[in-house]
C-alpha positions in Angstrom: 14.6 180.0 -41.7 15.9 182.9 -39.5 12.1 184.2 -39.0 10.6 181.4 -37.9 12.9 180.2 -35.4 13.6 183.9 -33.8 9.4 184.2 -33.3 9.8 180.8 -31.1 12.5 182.3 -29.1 10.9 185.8 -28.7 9.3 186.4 -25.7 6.5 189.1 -25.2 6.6 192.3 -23.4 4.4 191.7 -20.8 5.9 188.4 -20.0 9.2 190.1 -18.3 7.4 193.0 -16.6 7.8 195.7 -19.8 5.4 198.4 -20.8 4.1 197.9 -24.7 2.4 200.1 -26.7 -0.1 196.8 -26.6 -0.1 197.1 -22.7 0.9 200.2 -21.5 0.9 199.7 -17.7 4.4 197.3 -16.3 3.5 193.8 -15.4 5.2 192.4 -13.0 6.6 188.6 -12.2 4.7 186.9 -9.5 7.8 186.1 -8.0 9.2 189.9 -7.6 6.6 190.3 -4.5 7.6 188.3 -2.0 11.6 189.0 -3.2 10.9 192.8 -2.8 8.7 192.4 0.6 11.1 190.4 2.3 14.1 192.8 0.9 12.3 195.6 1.3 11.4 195.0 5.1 12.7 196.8 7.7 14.9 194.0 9.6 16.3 193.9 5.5 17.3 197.6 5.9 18.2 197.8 9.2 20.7 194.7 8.2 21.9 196.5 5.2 22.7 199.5 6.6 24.7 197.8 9.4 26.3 196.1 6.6 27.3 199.2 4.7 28.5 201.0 8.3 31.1 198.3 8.9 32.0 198.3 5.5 33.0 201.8 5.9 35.0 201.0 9.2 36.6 198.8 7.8 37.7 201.1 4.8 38.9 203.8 7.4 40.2 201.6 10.2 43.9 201.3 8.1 43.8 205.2 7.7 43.3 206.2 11.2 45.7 203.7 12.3 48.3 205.9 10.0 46.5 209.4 11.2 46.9 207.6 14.9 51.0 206.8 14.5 51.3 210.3 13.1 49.9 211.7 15.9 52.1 209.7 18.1 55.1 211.0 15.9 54.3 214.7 16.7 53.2 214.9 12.9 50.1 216.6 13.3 49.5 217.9 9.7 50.0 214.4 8.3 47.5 213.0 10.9 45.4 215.8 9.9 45.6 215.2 6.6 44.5 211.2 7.1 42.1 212.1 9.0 40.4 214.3 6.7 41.2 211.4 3.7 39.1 209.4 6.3 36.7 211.4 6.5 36.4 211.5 2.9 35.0 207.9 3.2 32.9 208.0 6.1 32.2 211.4 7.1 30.2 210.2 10.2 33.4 208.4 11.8 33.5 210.0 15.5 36.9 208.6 15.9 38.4 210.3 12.9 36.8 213.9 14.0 38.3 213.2 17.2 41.8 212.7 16.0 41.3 215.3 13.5 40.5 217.7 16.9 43.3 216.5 18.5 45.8 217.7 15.3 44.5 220.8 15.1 44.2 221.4 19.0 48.3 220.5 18.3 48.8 223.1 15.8 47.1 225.4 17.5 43.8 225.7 15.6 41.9 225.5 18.5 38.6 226.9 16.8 38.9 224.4 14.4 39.7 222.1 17.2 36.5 222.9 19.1 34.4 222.3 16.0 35.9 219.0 15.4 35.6 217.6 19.0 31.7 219.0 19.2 31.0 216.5 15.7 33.2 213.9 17.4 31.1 214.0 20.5 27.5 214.6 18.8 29.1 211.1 16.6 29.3 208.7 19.9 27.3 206.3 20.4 27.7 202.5 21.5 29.0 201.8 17.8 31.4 204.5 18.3 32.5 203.4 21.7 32.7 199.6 20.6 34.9 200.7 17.4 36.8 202.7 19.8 36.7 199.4 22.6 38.0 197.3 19.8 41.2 199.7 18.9 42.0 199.9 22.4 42.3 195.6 22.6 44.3 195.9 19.6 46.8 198.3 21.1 46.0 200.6 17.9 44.7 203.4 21.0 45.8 203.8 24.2 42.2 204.1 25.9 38.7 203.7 24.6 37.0 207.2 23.2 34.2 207.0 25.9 36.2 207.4 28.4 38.9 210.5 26.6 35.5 212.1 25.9 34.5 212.0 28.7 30.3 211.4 29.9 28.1 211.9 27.1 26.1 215.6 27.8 22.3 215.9 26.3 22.3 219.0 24.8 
């Protein structure tokens, strides 16, 4: 009773988009085309990576708040440190290479330093400036990165 039952249920191959030995090119779905136009799309992507950027900001906002007080405290390795953990996460975060400049300008790395505020200025944009803009309302930094940096240079 097993077989009969089990060759209702199967379903072919071809019917879920799978190569066969019978059919060796994949079908697909009609339904996957207009799913993987529309997700596939530019506006899709552009959306997406927006999506994954403030995820990332929001994973390294509550470590450069830390690398920020440590700073503050005079404890420039620790804030060196977190900024480097932040960095980890989002390597393109202007405001962590910043602070990161800033601790080893303190310790008196100052090639280091150099290197770190070139990435942190070559990082700003309006995204950077608005993270930055939205730390300053929150009291988390004392002024907004655009104007610390200073004008933005073409190079």
């Amino acid at each position: 009773m097993a077989g009969p039952r089990a060759a209702k249920s199967a379903v072919s191959p071809a019917a879920i988009g799978v190569a066969s030995d019978a059919n060796p090119t994949i079908v697909r779905p009609k339904i996957a085309a207009p799913i993987a136009g529309d997700a596939t799309s530019s506006e899709a992507l552009a959306r997406l990576d927006a999506a994954v950027r403030e995820l990332r900001a929001l994973a390294v906002a509550p470590i450069l708040r830390q690398a920020l007080a440590a700073i503050r405290a005079a404890d420039f390795k620790r804030g060196a440190d977190l900024c480097l953990k932040a960095l980890q996460n989002d390597e393109e975060n202007g405001t962590a290479w910043y602070l990161l400049a800033i601790s080893r300008e303190k310790v008196g790395d100052f090639k280091s330093a150099i290197n770190c505020y070139e990435v942190a200025l070559k990082l700003a944009s309006d995204e950077t400036a608005g993270t930055n803009a939205a730390l300053f309302c929150t009291g988390t930094v004392r002024a907004p990165a655009a104007s610390v940096l200073g004008p933005r240079v073409a190079s």
